[in-house]
C-alpha positions as CSV (number, residue, x, y, z in Angstrom):
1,X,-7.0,11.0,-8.4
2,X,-6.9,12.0,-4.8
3,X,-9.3,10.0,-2.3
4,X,-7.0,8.7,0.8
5,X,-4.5,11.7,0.9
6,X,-1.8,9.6,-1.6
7,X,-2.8,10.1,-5.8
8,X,-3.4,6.9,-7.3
9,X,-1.4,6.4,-10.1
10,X,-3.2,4.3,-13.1
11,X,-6.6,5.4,-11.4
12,X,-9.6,7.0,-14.3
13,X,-12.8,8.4,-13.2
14,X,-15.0,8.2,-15.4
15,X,-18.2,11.3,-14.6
16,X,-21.7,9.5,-14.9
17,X,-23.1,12.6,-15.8
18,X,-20.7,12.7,-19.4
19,X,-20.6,9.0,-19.8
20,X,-24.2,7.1,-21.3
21,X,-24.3,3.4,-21.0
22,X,-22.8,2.5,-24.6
23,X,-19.6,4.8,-23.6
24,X,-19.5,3.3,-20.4
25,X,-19.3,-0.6,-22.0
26,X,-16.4,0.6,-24.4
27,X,-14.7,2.0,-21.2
28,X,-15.1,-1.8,-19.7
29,X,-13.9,-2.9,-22.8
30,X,-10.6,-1.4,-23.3
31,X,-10.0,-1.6,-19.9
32,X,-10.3,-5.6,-19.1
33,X,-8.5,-5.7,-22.7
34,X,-5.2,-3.6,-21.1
35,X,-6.1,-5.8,-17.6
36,X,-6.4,-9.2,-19.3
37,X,-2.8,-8.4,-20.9
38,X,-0.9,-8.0,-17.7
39,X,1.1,-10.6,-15.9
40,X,-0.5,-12.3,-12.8
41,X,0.7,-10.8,-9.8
């Protein structure tokens, strides 16, 4: 994804128009699963 003029590596958009409420909740999911997994900065 390009938004500042530098891609953002790691960045997903996810398109509202493709993406009901029950797919969006399993994209919050399994992304504050891969989050909560990182090391602490």
């Amino acid at each position: 994804m390009d938004i500042t003029g530098r891609v953002m590596k790691g960045f997903v958009w996810v398109d509202p128009a493709r993406c009901d409420a029950r797919a969006f909740k399993r994209w919050l999911v399994m992304a504050e699963a891969y989050v909560g997994k990182l090391p602490a900065k």
